[in-house]
Every structure is written in C-alpha cells, then in structure tokens.
Phi, psi and omega in degrees: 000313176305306181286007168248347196259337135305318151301333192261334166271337168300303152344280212273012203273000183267351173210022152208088153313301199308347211237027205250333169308330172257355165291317189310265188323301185285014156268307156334281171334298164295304152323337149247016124320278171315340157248013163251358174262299257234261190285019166272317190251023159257319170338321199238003165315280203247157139289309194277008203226355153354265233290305186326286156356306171311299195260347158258040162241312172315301152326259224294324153273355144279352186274348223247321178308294164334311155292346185261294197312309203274334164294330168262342190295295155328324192285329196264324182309298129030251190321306157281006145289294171325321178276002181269000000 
C-alpha cells in the first residue's frame, strides 16, 4: 500500500504538482484506516501477539512515511529552483 501511494506521488508530481500535499495526507488517512480495521483489534485481542502486531504495521509505515516526505521535500527543492 505504501508503495503504491509513492507510486502515485511520483505520478502526479509530473503533471499536478499542486495536489501532492493532499495525496501526502489522504494517503496518511488511508493507512491508518487501515490499520485500525485490520490491525487495532487484534492488538487488544492477545497479549502475547502486541509488540509482534505492532512492529509489522510500524516498520513499514515509517519506511513508506520517510520516502514520501523525502520525496516531495526533492521535489518542492526542485520546484524552487526552477522558479528562481
């Protein structure tokens, strides 16, 4: 999911730029939709399956956040160069 939602930033940063800020968030939005139907209630199921539960929701979604941020951060340097 993350890597389609990157995929999508990529997309648009070539012919809508202007909109990559609300793709940023409403991507956010889904990913954590998504990790409270899917993983939040097992979370509070078991004990023993927390931290596991946890750290695969957790990994992937700071890795997937890191890249989208570094990816429009390039992108508006980018951009503010060009206008300059």
């Amino acid at each position: 999911m993350g890597v389609g939602i990157v995929s999508t930033l990529i997309f648009l940063s070539k012919s809508k730029g202007e909109i990559l800020g609300f793709v940023f968030m409403g991507g956010s939005l889904i990913k954590f939709a998504v990790f409270f139907v899917l993983f939040y209630p097992e979370l509070h199921e078991n004990d023993a399956s927390k931290k596991a539960t946890f750290i695969l929701f957790f990994i992937p979604y700071v890795i997937t956040v890191i890249t989208e941020v570094w990816y429009l951060i390039r992108y508006l340097n980018k951009e503010s160069e060009n206008e300059a």
